[in-house]
Every structure is written in C-alpha cells, then in structure tokens.
C-alpha positions in Angstrom: 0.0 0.0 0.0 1.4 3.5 -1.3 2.0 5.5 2.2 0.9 8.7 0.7 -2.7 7.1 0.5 -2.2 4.8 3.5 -5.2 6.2 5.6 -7.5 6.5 2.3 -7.2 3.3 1.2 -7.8 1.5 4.8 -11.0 3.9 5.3 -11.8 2.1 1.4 -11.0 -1.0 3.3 -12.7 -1.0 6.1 -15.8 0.7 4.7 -15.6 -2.7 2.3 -15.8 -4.8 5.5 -18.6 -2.9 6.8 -20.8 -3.2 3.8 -19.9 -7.0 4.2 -21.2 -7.0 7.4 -24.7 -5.2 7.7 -25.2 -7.2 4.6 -25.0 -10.5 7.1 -26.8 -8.8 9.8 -29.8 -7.3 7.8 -29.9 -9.4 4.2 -33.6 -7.8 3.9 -32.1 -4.1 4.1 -29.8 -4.4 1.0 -26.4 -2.2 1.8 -26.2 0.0 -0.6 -27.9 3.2 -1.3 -31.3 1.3 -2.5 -31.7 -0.2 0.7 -35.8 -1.0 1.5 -37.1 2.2 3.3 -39.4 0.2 5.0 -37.2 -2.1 6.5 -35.2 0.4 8.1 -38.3 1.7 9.9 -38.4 -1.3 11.7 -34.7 -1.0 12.5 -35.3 2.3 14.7 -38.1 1.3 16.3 -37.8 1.2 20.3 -35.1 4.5 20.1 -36.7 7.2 22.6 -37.1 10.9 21.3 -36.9 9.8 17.7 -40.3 10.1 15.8 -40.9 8.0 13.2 -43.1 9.6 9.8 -46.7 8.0 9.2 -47.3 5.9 6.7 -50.3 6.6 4.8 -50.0 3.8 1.9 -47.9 1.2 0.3 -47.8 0.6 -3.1 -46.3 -2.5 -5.0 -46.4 -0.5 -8.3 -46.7 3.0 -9.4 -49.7 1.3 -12.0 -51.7 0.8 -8.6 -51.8 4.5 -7.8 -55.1 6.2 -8.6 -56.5 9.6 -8.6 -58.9 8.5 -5.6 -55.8 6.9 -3.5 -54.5 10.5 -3.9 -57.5 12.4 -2.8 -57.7 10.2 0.5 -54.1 11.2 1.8 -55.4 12.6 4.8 -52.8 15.9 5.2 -52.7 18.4 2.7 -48.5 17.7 2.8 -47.1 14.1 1.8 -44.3 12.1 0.3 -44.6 9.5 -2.3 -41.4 7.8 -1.9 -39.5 4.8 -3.9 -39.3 2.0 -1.4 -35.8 0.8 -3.1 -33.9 4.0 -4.5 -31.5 6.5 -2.8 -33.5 10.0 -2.4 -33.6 12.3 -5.5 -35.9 12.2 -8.8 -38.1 9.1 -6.9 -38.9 11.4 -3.8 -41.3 13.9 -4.3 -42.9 16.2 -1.9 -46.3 17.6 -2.6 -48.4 19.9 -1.0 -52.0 20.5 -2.3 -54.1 23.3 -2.0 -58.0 24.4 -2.6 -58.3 26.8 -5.4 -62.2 27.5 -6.8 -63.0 24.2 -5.1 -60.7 22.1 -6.4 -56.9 20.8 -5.2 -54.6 22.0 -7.2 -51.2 20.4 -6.3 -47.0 21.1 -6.3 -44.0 19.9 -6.3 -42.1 21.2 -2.8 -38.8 20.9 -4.1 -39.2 21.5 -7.7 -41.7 23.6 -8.0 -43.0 27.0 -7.1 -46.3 26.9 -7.9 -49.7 25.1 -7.8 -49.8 24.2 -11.4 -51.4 20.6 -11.0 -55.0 18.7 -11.1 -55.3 15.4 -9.4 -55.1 13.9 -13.0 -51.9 15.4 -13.3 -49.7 15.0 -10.5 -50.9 11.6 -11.3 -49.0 11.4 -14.6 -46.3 13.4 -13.0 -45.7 10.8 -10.5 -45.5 7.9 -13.1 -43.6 10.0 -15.4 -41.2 10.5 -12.2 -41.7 6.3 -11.4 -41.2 4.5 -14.7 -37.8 6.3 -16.0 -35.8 3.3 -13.4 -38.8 1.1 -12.8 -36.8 -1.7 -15.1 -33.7 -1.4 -12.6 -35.5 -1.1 -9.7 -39.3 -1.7 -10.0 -42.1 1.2 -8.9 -43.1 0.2 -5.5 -44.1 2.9 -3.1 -45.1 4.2 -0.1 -46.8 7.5 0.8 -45.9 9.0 4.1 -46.5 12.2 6.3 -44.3 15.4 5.4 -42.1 16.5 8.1 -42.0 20.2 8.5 -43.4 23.5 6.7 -44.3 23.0 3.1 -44.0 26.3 2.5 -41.1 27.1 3.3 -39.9 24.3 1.8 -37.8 20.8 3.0 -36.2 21.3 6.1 -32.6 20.4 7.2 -31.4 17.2 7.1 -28.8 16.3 9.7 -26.8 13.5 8.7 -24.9 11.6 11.4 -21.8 9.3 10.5 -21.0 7.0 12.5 -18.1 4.9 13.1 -17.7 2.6 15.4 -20.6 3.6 17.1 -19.2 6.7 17.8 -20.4 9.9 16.0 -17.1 11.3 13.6 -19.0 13.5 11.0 -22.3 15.6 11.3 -23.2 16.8 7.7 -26.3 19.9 7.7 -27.9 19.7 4.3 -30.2 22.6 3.1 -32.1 22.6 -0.6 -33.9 25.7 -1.8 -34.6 25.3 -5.6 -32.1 22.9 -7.2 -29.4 24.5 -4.8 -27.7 22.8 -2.1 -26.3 23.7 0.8 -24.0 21.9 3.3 -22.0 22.7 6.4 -20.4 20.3 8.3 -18.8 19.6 12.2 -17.4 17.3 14.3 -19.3 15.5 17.1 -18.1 18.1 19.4 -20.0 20.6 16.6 -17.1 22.6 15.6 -16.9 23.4 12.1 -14.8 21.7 9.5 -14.5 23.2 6.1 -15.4 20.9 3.2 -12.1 21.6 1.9 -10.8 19.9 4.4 -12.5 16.7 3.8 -12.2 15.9 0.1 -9.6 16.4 -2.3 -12.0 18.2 -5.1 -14.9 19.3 -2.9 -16.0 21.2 -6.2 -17.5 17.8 -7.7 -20.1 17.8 -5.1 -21.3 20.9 -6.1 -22.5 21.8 -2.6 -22.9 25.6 -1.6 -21.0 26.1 2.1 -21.8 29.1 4.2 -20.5 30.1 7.3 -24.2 28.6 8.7 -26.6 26.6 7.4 -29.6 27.5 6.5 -31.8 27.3 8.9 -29.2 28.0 11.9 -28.5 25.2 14.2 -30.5 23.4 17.0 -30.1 24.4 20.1 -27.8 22.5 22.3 -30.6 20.4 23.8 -31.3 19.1 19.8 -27.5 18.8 19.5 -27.0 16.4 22.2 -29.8 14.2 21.7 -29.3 13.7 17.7 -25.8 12.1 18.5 -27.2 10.3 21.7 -30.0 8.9 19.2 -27.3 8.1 16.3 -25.1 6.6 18.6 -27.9 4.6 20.0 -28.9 3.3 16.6 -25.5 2.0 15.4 -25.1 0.1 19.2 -28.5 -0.8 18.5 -27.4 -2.1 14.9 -23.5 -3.1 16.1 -22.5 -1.5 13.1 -19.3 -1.1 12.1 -20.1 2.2 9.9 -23.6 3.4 9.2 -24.7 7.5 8.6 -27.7 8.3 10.2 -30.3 11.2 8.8 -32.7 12.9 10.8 -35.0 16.2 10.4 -34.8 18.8 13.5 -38.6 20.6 13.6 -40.5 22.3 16.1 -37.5 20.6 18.8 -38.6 17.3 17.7 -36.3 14.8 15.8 -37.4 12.5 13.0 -36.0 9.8 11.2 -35.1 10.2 7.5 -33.2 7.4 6.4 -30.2 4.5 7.2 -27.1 4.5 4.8 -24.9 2.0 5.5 -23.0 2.6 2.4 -22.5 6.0 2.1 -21.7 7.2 -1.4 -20.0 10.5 -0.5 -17.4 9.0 1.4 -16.5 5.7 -1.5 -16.9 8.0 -4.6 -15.2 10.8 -3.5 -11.9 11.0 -3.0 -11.1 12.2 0.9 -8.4 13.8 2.3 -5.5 11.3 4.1 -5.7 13.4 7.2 -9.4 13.7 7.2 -9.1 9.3 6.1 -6.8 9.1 9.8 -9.6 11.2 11.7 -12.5 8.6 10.7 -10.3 5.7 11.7 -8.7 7.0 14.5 -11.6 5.9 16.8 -11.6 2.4 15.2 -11.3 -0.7 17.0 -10.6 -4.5 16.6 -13.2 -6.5 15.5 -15.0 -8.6 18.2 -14.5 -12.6 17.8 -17.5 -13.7 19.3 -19.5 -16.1 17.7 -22.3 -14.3 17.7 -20.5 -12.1 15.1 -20.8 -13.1 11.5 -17.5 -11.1 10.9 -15.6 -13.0 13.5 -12.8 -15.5 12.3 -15.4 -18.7 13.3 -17.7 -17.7 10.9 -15.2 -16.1 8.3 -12.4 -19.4 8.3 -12.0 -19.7 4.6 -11.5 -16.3 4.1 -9.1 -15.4 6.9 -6.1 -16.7 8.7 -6.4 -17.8 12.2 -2.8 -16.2 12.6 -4.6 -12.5 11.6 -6.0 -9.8 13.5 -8.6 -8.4 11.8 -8.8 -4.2 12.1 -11.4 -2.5 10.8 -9.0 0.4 8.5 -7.0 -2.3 8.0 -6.1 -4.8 5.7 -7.5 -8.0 6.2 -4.0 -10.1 4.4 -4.7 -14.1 4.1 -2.5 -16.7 5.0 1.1 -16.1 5.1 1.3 -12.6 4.7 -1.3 -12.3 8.0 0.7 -14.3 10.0 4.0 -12.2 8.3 2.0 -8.6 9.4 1.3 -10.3 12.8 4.7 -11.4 13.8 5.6 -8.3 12.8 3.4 -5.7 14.5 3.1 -8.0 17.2 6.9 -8.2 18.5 7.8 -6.1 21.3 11.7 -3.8 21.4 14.1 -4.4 23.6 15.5 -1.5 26.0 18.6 -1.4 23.0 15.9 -1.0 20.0 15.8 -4.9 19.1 12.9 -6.7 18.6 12.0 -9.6 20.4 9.5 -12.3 19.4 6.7 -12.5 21.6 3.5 -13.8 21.5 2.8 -13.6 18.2 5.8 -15.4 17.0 4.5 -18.4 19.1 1.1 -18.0 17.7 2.9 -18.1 14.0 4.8 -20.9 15.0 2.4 -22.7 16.5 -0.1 -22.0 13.7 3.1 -23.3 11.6 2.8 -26.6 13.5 -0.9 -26.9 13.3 -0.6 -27.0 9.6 2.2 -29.2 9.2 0.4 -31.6 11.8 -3.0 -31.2 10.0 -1.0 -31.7 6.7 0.6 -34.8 8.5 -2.6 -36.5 9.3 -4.2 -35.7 5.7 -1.2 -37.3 4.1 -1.4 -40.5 7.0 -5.2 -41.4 5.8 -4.4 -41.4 2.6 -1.9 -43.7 3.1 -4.2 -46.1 5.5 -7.1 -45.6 2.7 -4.8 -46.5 -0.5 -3.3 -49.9 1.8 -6.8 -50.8 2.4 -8.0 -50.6 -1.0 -4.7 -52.5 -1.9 -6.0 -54.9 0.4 -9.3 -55.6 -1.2 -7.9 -55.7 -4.2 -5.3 -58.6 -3.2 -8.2 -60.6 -1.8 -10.2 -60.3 -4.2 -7.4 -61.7 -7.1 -6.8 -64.4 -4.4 -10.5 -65.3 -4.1 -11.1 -65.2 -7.5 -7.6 -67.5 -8.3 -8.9 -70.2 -5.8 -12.4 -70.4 -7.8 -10.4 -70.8 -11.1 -8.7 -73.6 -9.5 -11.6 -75.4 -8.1 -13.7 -75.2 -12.0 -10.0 -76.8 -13.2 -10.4 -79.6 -10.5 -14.2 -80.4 -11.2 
C-alpha cells in the first residue's frame, strides 16, 4: 500500500468490510444506497425521542396509484417515496391546495407553484416512477411530510458514524435545485469541506459560514448524537450515517445508509481518512459475530488480526503482518519475538500436523484398498482352481 494514501485506502477498506457486514446482519435491508425504506423503519423502532413519519399507503407498483388513492391522503403535505432507490428524482414532496374548489397540487422541491390537477400530478408521479422502474421496479409508499411545506424541506442532519461513535455531522439545506452543506465534528465545531475531500467542487454543494436554517439548540444537538449513537449500538454497526430532520425541537428519522456514497466515490483527504479511523477498534471474535474468524475461516487466517482500516492479508502474509506488528523492542531497539511469534509458529505446527494427518489417511485408505484388491485376485484364483479340479 502506497503511504501517501495509507489512511484513504484503509477507510476504502474498512468501509468494504462494513458493507460486508450489515449485509449479514440485515440481508432484507440491502447495503447500498437502495436499501428497503421500509425495512429500516423497523430497524429504529424502540429508540426514545426519535419520531418515526406515518405511513399513509404502500404501493407494489406506481400502476396501482389512482386519482382516488391520492384524494384520500389525509394531510394536505405528503411524500410519495420509492421503497428501493436512494433519495432524489423518486422522492417527491407535494403539497395540495384548494383553489375555486378544487386541489390543485405542487411539487415542494421542484416547483413554485400550484400548477397541477389530481389527473396530473398523477402522470407526474408515473412519469417520475417508470424512467428506473426496469432497474428497480415502482413500488411505493406515501408518508406524512415532516416540517413547513412552505417554506420548503427542512434540514437534514446527517450523522456518520463509526464505530458507534459519532465522527461527522453533515447539515444539508435545498432551496430550488441548490444545495447547501455545512459540516462539524461530534463536538459541533466546524470543519471546512475543503478539508475533507480532495476536489470538494465535484459535489457541487454551496458552504456558508451557517446553514440554513441556523442550528438546534444545544438540547437538539445532544440528543441527535445520543440517538445516532444509539442506533449503530443498537445495529452493532461497524459504519452506518444516520439522517434525521430537526422541527419544532422534535427529531425525526429520515433514512439508514450503511454505504455512504460521499465517502466511497469521493476522494477524501488522508488526514481527514486518519480522523474517521482513528476511533476504530478490533473487531470482536465472538461467535455471535458473522464477521468473527469462526464464521469467516475460509476467508481469513487464524494467525490475523482483523482491524477494521486495515487490511484483512490471508495466509502467510497475515501471520507475516502479525509477527511483525506484534513483536515487542528491547530497551537497546531490538525486537523480540513475543506472542505472536508463538502463535505463528504454533499455527506453523498446526498446519504441518493437520497436513501430516491428511497425508497419513491417505496412506491407510490406499493400503486398504490394496488390500481388497489382493483378496479379491486371491478369491477369485482359488475359484479358477476349483472349475480346473471339477
């Protein structure tokens, strides 16, 4: 590994291992940005101070949606949302109105004005649906909007997490087809997005000194990292962003992205890389853990200790890394072999006595078959001779 990109390429690493493992832990909540919205409703159930958004109506296609199903939302603000798909084009937020006696309807983050019949929003949602229906099908669900629709979304506070420790708080404002970001550290100082990615320009986000909509007070600030770090404990995740909404002092869930595409397609800073890992710890080896080396023997050595920002060598270059990091100096500067060289050496012996064993009942198996064999030529000799008697 190249040490000018050391820390990057472990934080590629272990962010690798810890789509791996949510993947194990919740195979119906795929990892990856198109993970099953419903499904990770049920993951934060039970967290106190977080309020979940109601859910009006599910949908296994966007051909199911009818004028009528629309006219029965019972809140004049909603969101018809993609139940697979990461939020953009398949989240829309509508807010309806009474005009002459009849709803007229709008787009909250697209549009400015109240420019659609039932009929139409209708076709505007299909339209919206069916351009990645083939990739990832039309279901839906329609939820409660959280917030004021006219002054449009409100901010979205996104907690990363690592280790189950908060590392990154992201504040994410949209007015029109701008967006804004500002982000801090758990302790809610400010770190400039310069200082997190190598070309923060490609991300197209608009930084000002605060965001949008100010920030929470310090009550709102404490609980939405109590509440994130709840969530990942709750989840034993290894790295997982959180997203909430902060309105009227109340917290509510947004989404879980346990593969955050930010962080894997853009490049990031080595010193900003060190900072993630530099709360990370060694991966438990219980059994209960579907990363630990009991459930993980074919792809691991026994002889490696598996890091999470580190890389997870097989065979003889694990037990090489091992020996290595594992040795302890002398009061002169020499190394001396400690613990780890006994492991090596004894998982050294293991193999040769495993390999031993192998080799020893292949032996016993081949002399036995050679056995059967000669009794069989000698019972089948002494038959010959007795037909040559008779």
């Amino acid at each position: 590994m190249h040490s000018r990109h050391r820390y990057y390429n472990e934080l590629k690493e272990f962010m690798a291992l810890s789509k791996q493992r949510w993947r194990k832990l919740y195979p119906k909540f795929r990892s990856h940005g198109d993970g099953d919205k419903l499904a990770a409703y049920k993951l934060v159930e039970g967290i106190d101070d977080l309020l979940v958004p109601k859910l009006f109506k599910k949908l296994y296609s966007v051909w199911e949606l009818t004028s009528d199903i629309l006219r029965q939302i019972p809140t004049d603000s909603f969101v018809v949302k993609a139940i697979f798909g990461n939020q953009g084009r398949r989240v829309i937020c509508l807010h309806r109105k009474r005009i002459n006696n009849t709803y007229f309807y709008k787009d909250i983050l697209r549009h400015h004005a109240y420019n659609m019949n039932v009929g139409q929003v209708l076709s505007y949602i299909i339209h919206m649906f069916k351009r990645d229906e083939e990739a990832k099908g039309s279901a839906l669900i329609i939820e409660e909007f959280v917030g004021n629709p006219e002054r449009g979304l409100p901010q979205d506070y996104k907690l990363y997490t690592i280790n189950q420790k908060v590392k990154l708080i992201s504040i994410f404002g949209r007015r029109g087809r701008d967006e804004y970001a500002n982000s801090y550290d758990a302790n809610w100082k400010p770190i400039p997005i310069t200082n997190i990615y190598k070309h923060p320009e490609a991300l197209d986000y608009i930084e000002e000194k605060t965001p949008l909509d100010g920030l929470p007070s310090d009550e709102i600030r404490f609980k939405l990292i109590s509440i994130a770090e709840k969530l990942a404990k709750k989840h034993d995740a290894l790295f997982c962003r959180y997203d909430f909404y902060c309105v009227n002092n109340e917290i509510s869930f947004g989404e879980i992205t346990p593969v955050c595409g930010d962080l894997n397609n853009y490049r990031v800073l080595e010193e900003f890389s060190k900072y993630l890992l530099s709360s990370a710890n060694n991966l438990r080896n219980s059994p209960d853990n579907p990363d630990s080396q009991d459930s993980q023997n074919t792809e691991m050595s026994r002889c490696s200790t598996v890091q999470p920002g580190s890389r997870t060598n097989k065979g003889k270059e694990a037990c090489n890394k091992t020996k290595v990091d594992g040795s302890k100096k002398n009061g002169d500067g020499s190394r001396k072999n400690g613990d780890c060289n006994k492991t090596t050496q004894s998982c050294g012996k293991s193999r040769k006595t495993s390999q031993k064993d192998e080799k020893h009942q292949k032996d016993e198996s081949h002399k036995k078959d050679d056995y059967k064999k000669d009794d069989h030529k000698k019972d089948k000799s002494h038959k010959n001779k007795e037909k040559i008697e008779k």
